[in-house]
C-alpha positions, 0 to 999 in steps of 0.5 A: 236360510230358514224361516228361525234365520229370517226372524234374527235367530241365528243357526250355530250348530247342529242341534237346538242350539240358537243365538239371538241378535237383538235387533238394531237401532240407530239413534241421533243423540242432541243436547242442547248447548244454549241454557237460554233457550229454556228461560226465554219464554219466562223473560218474554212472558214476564216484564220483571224477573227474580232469580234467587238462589243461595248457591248462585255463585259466581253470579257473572257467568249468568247473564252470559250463559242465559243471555240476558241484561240484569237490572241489578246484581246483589250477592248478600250473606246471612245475619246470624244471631250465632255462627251456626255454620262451621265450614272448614277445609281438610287438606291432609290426613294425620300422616301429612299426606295430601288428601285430594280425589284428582285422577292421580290419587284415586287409588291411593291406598293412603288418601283413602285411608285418610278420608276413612279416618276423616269420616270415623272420627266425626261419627265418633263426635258429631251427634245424630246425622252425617251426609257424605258425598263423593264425586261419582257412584264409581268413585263411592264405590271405590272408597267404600270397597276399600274401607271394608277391606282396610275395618274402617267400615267396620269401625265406623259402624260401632258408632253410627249405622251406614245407609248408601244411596244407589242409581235406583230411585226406590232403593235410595227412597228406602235408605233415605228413610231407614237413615231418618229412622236411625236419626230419630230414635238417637242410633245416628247414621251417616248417608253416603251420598253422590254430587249431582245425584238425588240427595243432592239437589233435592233433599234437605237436612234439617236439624238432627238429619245433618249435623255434618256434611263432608264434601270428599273431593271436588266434583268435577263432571266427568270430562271425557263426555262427547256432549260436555266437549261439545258444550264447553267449545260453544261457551267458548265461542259464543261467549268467551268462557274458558273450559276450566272457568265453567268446569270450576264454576260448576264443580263449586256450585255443585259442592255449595249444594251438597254442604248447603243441605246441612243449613235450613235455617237460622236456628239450625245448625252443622258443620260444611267440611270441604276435605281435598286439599284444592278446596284451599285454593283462591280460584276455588274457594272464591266461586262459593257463596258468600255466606260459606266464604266469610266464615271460612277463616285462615285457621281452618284452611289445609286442616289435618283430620285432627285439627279438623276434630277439634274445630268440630269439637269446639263448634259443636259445644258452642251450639249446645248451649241454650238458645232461644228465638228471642236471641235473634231479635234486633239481629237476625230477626227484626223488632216490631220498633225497627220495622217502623223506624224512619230509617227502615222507611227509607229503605223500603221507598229506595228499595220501591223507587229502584223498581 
């Protein structure tokens, strides 16, 4: 052996001809399994607690995933001069085909084309901004792939531009920006974005820069992961939580976030569009807030993509009639009159006595 084989660098054949073998590392990845370990020191530190949160829902797997006792729980909805929030669920493309992003349909040329037609025709009517998330950025690239191949790309670039959202921090910086460009000076643009990715969880919407946010498929986290496993059979054990309990519980959190991003505000406004066809279903669409579930009526579950663009068509000229911040007095914001009512009075003291 030579002094270039000591070093790691391999002799293959006569010649300058050299192969190099990186060097090997082991590694012990841990995760942690308990969430309660995280908020300890804020219960020890602090004698009253406020956990607040407009996709805390359903809010009894808390206590057990965090391991404490709650005074009190209370899930309360919005008091809306006008119904600015349109959810709707799409089941079923045109064709009457089942739209869904579950493993047995992922390659369906049929339910991409559907979600395609989906996104074209609310670029047609939807004014200013669209955000788009998929489940995976393999999932996205997948789709968008096969847009391109089909022209629906194409097609819905005559009518909004399209900026995606990478794994790379500055390139998702630069569409995020170049997106609000487009939305500014009235091109319109639509963002395809990821569940669980940085538009998700930390970029808001407000006003033009989301005036629709489609939901493709349930977000389900990918299960085949060694520490999800792990995670799931300690929920189990320690606080009797089934593994499709949390797994629902956390697909709907997750899609709450994502269409949340379109509402800010009292006098915003959008469209949530929830388009796979299990979003239907009881068990799913009971873990969403409250606030989404008592405005998605019975009229707007298992829509086909054109039933979902006239609800979108009569929503949206609902919301373009004038409106004005005196409108919200006495219902969504209170008058000075109210504030000092006796009955509000009451209030206050139960609310004070409570605590």
């Amino acid at each position: 052996m030579d002094s270039g084989e000591r070093r790691g660098v391999g002799r293959l054949a006569q010649g300058p001809l050299f192969a190099a073998h990186p060097p090997r590392h082991s590694s012990c990845p841990s995760s942690c399994m308990d969430a309660s370990i995280a908020i300890k020191p804020v219960f020890e530190r602090f004698q009253s607690v406020i956990i607040t949160s407009g996709t805390l829902s359903p809010l009894d797997i808390y206590p057990k995933i965090l391991d404490f006792h709650p005074v009190t729980m209370a899930t309360f909805t919005m008091t809306l001069a006008r119904t600015c929030l349109c959810p709707m669920i799409v089941g079923r493309g045109n064709d009457q085909v089942a739209i869904s992003s579950k493993f047995e349909t992922r390659e369906d040329i049929a339910v991409i084309r559907n979600y395609g037609n989906l996104l074209l025709e609310m670029s047609a009517i939807v004014p200013d901004g669209i955000v788009a998330f998929f489940t995976s950025y393999q999932y996205m690239e997948n789709i968008v792939a096969s847009w391109y191949e089909q022209g629906i790309l194409e097609n819905i670039q005559r009518n909004k531009l399209i900026f995606i959202e990478t794994q790379d921090g500055a390139e998702t910086s630069m569409a995020l920006e170049k997106y609000q460009e487009a939305c500014e000076n009235g091109r319109g643009a639509i963002l395809l974005s990821v569940a669980r990715g940085k538009v998700s969880e930390g970029i808001d919407f407000v006003h033009h820069y989301g005036r629709a946010v489609i939901m493709f498929g349930v977000p389900y986290v990918y299960t085949q992961s060694r520490i999800l496993k792990a995670r799931l059979e300690y929920l189990r054990d320690q606080f009797q939580i089934r593994e499709n309990d949390f797994l629902t519980f956390d697909a709907m959190r997750h899609a709450a976030q994502c269409v949340g991003r379109a509402i800010r505000g009292k006098t915003d406004y959008g469209l949530m569009i929830f388009a796979d066809k299990r979003f239907a279903r009881a068990d799913k669409r009971g873990k969403l807030p409250r606030w989404i579930q008592e405005h998605i009526t019975d009229a707007n579950l298992n829509l086909t993509v054109d039933e979902a663009v006239q609800v979108a068509k009569y929503f949206l000229r609902q919301m373009a009639q004038p409106f004005h911040k005196e409108d919200q007095l006495g219902l969504s914001l209170l008058t000075l009159e109210q504030l000092q009512s006796e009955e509000m009075l009451r209030k206050v003291e139960q609310i004070a006595h409570q605590v």
